[in-house]
N, C-alpha and C positions, 0 to 999 in steps of 0.2 A: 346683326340687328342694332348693335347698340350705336353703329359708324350712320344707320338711318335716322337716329335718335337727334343726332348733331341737326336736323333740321327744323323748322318753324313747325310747331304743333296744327292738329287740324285744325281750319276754319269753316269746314265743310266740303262733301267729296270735290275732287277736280280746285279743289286752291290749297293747296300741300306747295310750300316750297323748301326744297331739301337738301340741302349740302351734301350734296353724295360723298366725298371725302374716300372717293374708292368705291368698286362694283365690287359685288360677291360672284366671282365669275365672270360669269356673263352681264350678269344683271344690270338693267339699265336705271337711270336715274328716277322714270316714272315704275318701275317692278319696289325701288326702292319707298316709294313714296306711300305705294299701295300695300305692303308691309308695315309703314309708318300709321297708316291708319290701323290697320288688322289690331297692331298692338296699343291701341287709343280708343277705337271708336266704342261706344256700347253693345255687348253685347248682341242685343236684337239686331245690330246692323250687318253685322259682321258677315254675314251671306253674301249680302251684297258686292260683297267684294271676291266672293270664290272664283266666278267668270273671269273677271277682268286679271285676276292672279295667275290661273292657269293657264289661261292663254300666251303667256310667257313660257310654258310650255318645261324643257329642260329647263333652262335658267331659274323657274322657279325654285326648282328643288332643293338645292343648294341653302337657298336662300329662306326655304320655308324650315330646315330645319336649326339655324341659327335664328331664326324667330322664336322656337319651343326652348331652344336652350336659354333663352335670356325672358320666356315667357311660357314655364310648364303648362299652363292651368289653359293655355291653346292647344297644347295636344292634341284630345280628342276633336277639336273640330277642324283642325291641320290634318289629322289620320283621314276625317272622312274626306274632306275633298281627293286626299291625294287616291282615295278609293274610286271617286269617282272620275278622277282622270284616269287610273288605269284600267277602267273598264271599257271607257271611248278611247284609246289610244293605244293601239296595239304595240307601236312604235316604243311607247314608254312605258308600258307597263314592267318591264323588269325592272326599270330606276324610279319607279313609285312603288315598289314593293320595298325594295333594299333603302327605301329612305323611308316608310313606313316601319320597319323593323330599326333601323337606326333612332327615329324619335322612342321607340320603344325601350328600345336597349340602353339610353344615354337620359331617359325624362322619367314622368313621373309613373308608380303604380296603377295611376286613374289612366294616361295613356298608355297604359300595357294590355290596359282593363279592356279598352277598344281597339287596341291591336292586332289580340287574338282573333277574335269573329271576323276584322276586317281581312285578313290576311288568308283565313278560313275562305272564306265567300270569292276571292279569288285564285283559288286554289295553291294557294303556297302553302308550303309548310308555316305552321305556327309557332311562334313562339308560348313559352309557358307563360299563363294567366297569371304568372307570382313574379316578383325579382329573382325569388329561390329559384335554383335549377330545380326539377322536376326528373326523377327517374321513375320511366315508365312501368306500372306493373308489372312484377316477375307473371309470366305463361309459360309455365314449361315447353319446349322443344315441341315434344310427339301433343300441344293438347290441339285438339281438332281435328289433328290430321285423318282420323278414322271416322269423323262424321260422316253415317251414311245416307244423309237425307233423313225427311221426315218420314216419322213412321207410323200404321194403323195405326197402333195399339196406341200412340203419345197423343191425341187430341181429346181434352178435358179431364187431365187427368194427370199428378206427376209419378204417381207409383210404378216403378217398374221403368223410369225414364234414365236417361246422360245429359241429352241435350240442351239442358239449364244447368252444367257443371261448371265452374270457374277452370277447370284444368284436364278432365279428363280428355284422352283420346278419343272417344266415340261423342263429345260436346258440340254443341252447335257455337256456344255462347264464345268462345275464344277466336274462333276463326274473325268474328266481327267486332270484338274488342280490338284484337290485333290493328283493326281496318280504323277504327275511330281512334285510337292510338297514333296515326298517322296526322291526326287533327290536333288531338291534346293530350300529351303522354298519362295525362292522370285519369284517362278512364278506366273504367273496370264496368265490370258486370255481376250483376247480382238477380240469385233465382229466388224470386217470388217463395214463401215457404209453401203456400196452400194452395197456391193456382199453377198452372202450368203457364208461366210466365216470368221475361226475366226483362230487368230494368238496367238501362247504358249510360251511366251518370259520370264524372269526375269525381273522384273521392272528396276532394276538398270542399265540394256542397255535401255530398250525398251524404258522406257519414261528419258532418259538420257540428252537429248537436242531436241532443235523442231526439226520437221521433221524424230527421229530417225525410229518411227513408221516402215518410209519406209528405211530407212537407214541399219538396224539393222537387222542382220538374223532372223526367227524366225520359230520354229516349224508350224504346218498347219493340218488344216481340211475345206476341202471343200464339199459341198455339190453343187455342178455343175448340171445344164441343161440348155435346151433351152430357150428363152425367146425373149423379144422385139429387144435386144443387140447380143445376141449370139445360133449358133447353137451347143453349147459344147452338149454333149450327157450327158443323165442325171447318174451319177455317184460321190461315193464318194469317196475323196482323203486324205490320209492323208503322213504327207512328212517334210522334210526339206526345206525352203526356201531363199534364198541369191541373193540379187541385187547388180548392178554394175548402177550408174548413167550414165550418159551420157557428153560430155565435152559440150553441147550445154549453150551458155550465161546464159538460164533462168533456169536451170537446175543445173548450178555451184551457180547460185545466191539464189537458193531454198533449196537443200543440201547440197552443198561443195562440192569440189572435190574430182571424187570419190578415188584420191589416196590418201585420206586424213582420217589415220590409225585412228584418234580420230573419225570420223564422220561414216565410211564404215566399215560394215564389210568385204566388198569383199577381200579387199588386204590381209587380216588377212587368209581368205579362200586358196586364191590362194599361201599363201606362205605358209598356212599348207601343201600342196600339194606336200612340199618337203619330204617332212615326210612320210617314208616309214611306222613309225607304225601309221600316223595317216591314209591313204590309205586303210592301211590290215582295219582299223577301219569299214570303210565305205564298205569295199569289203563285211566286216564278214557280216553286216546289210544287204546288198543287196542280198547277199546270205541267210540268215534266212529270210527275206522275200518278196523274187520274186522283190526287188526296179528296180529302173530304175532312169538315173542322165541325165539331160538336158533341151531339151525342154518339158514342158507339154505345150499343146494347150488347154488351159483355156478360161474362158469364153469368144472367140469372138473379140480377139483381129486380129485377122485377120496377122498375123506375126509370123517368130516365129523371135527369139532372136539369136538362135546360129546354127539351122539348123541340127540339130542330135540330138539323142538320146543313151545312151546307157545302158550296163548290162550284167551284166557275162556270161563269155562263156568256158566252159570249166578252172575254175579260174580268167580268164583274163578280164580285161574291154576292151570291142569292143562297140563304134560308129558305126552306123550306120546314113543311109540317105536314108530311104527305105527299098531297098535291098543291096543298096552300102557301104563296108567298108569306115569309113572316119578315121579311127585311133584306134590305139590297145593302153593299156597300159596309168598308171597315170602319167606319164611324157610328155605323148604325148597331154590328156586334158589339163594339165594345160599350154601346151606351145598355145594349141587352145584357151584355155580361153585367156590368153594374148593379143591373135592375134585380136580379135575382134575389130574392129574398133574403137576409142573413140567416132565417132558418134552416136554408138549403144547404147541403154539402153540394158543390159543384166536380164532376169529371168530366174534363173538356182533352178530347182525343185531335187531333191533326192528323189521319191514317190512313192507309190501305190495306186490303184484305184481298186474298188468295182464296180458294177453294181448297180444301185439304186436297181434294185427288190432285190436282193440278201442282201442287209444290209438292207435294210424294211421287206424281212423278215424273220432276224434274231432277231429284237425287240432290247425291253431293251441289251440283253446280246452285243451286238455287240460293246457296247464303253468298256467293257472290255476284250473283248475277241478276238477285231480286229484291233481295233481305237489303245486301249492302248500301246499293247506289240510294234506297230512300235514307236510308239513314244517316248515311255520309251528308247528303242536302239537306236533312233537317238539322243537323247537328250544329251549323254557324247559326240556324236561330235560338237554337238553346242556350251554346255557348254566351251570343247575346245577352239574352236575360240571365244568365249565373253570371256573365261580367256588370251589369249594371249594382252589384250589390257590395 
């Protein structure tokens, strides 16, 4: 980058002139010039210029990560396009991945921060969300291996259960830690004390500060029913999960307030929500598998949260209230999620739900063949919002 630097500063796009003084590779004297702006132009413009960059194709490559090295704070908006070139270009995507991981490996924490999810969503292996290497949670050997499916007696109810064990052989919870594992070595899993339910987080948010547990989005498996507490129908869910506290005295006193970026991940949620591709993200998931985003009516709380539900319809996100439209479109949730009163505690679900009979019996196969694939595709949108903080 800095051999592009020897040239005449912008005058505005199309009148760059540039001393090339040497190609980076391939690169020709106009790749060079169009670099020369990337690392000039404001900001806001800088889009502008993704097209006409990658269309240089491989020669970019090369070239875009000697741009990050002479210019960290492009990173994250170098990682995305190179994401979005390997998603149109079959031909390149393994040398947009390995130069994706390169600006990671060699820049800054904030591009590691966008590396991880980026690399996620294209199914490569990730690197770790920290400069620190990362050693994956110890699982013992045999845990899982004896899960035998879900069982009668485990819906609303944990007495008498395995299947929310961090280790044992008859667990359900290891089998699919194992599997998110494959994503970010620092997941783990944790069973719910009082519900029969376990949460698939990253240690590094999850147990980050007291109270993150609930603070802290995190992936989900429930096994719901009836019981003393609740008439939930007996079914299993698995999902994304994200809270919003509430402004009440003991409440700010107990978590923090929930606009409070370090403590919540909600604000992190609702201001990914600007993000057209992180949207498409969450579209693509609810489309591969039947999701639904709002309320779930969980075990018995007797309330719901936000009063709608919704789920594609023809492309588009429609709420619903019944049978009543309450809002089309991710601009129009997130101005609803806004709106919510700060007296409310908000539970906002992204899930699907089984029939108990139906996942008892599918047996063993059913944590990988129903449980897993949702969770594996929500998991680059969480990681998302845990990297944006």
């Amino acid at each position: 980058m800095k051999r592009f630097l020897q040239g005449e500063r912008r005058r505005g796009l199309g009148t760059v002139v540039v001393d090339d003084g040497g190609s980076v590779g391939a690169a020709s004297p106009e790749l060079g010039a169009l670099l020369l702006l990337l690392a000039t132009v404001a900001p806001d413009t800088r889009i502008t210029l993704r097209e006409p960059i990658l269309a240089h194709g491989a020669n970019a490559l090369d070239a875009l990560v000697e741009t990050v090295d002479d210019r960290p704070d492009l990173g994250p908006q170098v990682i995305s396009w190179l994401e979005v070139l390997a998603g149109r270009d079959a031909k390149l995507k393994t040398s947009a991945i390995a130069t994706i991981r390169s600006i990671a490996t060699h820049s800054s924490d904030l591009s590691i921060r966008y590396a991880t999810p980026a690399l996620v969503r294209l199914g490569a292996a990730a690197r770790p969300s920290s400069s620190v290497e990362r050693k994956a949670a110890s699982i013992p050997r045999a845990a899982g291996l004896e899960w035998p499916g879900f069982q009668e007696h485990e819906f609303g109810r944990n007495e008498g259960t395995q299947w929310r064990s961090v280790d044992e052989p008859t667990s359900l919870a290891p089998i699919l830690t194992r599997e998110l594992q494959q994503l970010d070595r620092d997941f783990i899993s944790y069973g719910v004390t009082r519900s029969p339910e376990i949460h698939f987080a990253v240690a590094r948010r999850y147990k980050s500060g007291p109270e993150s547990g609930v603070t802290a989005s995190k992936l989900v498996v429930y096994a719901h029913g009836p019981n003393d507490d609740s008439r939930a129908p007996r079914q299993v869910v698995a999902g994304y999960y994200i809270e919003r506290g509430d402004d009440k005295a003991e409440s700010i006193a107990t978590y923090g307030s929930p606009d409070n970026v370090l403590r919540w991940d909600w604000p992190l949620f609702i201001a990914a929500l600007e993000d057209p591709r992180f949207c498409d993200g969450i579209s693509g998931v609810m489309r591969k598998h039947q999701l639904r985003v709002g309320d779930y009516l969980d075990a018995g709380r007797g309330w719901r949260s936000l009063g709608w539900t919704a789920s594609l319809e023809e492309g588009e996100i429609v709420a619903r209230d019944a049978d009543e439209v309450v809002f089309r479109g991710w601009p129009a949730m997130q101005e609803r999620l806004i709106a919510v009163p700060a007296t409310q505690w908000i539970d906002l679900h992204i899930w699907r739900a089984w029939p108990a009979e139906e996942a008892i019996g599918a047996g063993q196969p059913f944590a990988l063949e129903a449980l897993a694939p949702v969770l594996l595709d929500l998991a680059p949108l969480y990681l998302e919002i845990v990297g944006r903080r």
